[in-house]
C-alpha positions as CSV (number, residue, x, y, z in Angstrom):
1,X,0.0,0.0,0.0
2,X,2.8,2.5,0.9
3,X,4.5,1.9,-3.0
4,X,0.8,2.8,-4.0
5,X,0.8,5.8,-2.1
6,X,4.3,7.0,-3.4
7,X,3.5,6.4,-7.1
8,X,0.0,8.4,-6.5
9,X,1.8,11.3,-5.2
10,X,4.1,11.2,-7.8
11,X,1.6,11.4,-10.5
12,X,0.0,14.5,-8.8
13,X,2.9,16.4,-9.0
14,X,3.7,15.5,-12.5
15,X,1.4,19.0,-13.0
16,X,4.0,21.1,-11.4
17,X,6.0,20.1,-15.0
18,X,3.1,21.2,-17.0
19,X,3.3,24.4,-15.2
20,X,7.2,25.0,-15.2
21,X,6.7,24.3,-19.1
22,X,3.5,26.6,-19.7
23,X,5.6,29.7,-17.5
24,X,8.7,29.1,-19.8
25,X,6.9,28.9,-23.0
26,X,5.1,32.5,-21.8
27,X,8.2,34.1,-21.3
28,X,9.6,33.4,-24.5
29,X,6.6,34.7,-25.9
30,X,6.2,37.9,-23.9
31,X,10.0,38.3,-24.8
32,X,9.0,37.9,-28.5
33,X,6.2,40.6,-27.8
34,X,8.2,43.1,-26.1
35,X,11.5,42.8,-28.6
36,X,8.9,43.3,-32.1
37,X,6.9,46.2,-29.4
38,X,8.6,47.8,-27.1
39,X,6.2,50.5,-26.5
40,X,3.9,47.9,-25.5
41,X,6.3,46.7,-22.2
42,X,3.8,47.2,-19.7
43,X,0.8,45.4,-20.8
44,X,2.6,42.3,-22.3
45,X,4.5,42.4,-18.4
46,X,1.4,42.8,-16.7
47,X,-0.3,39.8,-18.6
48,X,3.0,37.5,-18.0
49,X,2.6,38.4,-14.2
50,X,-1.3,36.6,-14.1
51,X,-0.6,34.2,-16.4
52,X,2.7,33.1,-14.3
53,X,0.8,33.0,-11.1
54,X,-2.0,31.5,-12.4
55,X,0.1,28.8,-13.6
56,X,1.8,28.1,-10.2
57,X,-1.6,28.1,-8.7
58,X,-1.9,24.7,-10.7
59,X,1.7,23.6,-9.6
60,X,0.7,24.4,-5.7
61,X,-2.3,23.1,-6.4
62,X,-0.8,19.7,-7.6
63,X,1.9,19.9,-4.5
64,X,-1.1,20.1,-2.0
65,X,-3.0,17.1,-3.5
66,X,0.2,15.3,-3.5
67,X,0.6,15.7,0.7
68,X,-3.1,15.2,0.8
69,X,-2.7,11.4,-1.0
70,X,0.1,10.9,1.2
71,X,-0.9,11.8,4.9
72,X,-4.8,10.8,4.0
73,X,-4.0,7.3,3.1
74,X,-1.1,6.5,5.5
């Protein structure tokens, strides 16, 4: 049961990769954005900001579940 556990936990936090990816794939973008228009610096840094911590919500998210699966089912 405790191998069980472990590879449950493990799974949950396979979204914390989906969220490092998605925030590095956003950055290139808004570095894209601001290098073609740099007049437009603030908005494009203001959007990167929410979709960045939007995306760790999901990772923390993800971390949580893990520590629930593991102290829950001990």
């Amino acid at each position: 049961m405790g191998t069980l556990i472990a590879i449950g936990a493990g799974i949950a936090v396979f979204g914390a990769v989906g969220a490092g990816i998605g925030i590095g794939i956003a950055t290139g973008k808004a570095s894209e954005a601001v290098a073609r228009q740099p007049e437009a610096d603030g908005k494009i840094r203001n959007i990167l900001i929410l979709g960045c911590a939007l995306a760790e919500a999901t990772a923390i998210y993800c971390f949580v579940i893990a520590l629930m699966i593991i102290v829950m089912l001990k």
